[in-house]
N, C-alpha and C positions, 0 to 999 in steps of 0.2 A: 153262197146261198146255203141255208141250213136244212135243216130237219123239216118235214111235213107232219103236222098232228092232225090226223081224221076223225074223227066219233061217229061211233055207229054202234045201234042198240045201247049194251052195257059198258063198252069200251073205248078205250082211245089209242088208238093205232099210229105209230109212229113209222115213217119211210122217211129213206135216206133222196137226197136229191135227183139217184140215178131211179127210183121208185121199188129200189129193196126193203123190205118189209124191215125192222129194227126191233120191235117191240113191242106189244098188247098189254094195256093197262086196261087189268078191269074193274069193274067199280059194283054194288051190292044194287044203285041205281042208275039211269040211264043217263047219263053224264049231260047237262043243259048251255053249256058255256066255260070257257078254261082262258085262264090267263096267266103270267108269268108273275111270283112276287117278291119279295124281300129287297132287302137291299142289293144283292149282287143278283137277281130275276132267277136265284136257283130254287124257288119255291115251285108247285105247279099247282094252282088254285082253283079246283073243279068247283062246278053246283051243279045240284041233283032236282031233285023234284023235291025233297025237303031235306036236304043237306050241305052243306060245305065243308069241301076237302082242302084241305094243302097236305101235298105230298111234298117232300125233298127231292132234288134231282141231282145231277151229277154232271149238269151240262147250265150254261144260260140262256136264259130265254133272250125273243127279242126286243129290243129298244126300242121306243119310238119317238125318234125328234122332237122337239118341243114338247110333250106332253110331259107334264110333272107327275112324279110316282104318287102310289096314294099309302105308300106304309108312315 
């Protein structure tokens, strides 16, 4: 089992499985929904209230059976 990604207010908060804190990403607006994208899911593809993010990451995100990618 991997990583937890929380959002709250401006940010998205990252815990590890044992619920250690890993990370605070914060963002200019209140982050709306996140998903994993590119071909290898190391993108992290935030929306805002009038924005879309992709940041780079350093980790992949996760898969989900059946579902085909939309890049």
């Amino acid at each position: 089992m991997g990583a937890t990604n929380l959002m709250g207010g401006n940010n998205i908060s990252v815990y590890s499985p044992a619920g250690e804190l890993l990370e605070t990403l914060i963002f200019p607006l209140a982050p709306a929904n996140m998903t994993f994208g590119g071909p290898d899911r190391d993108v992290l593809v935030v929306t805002a209230r009038s924005s879309l993010l992709a940041l780079p990451i350093n980790v992949k995100g996760m898969y989900q059976v059946g579902r085909k990618n939309w890049y």
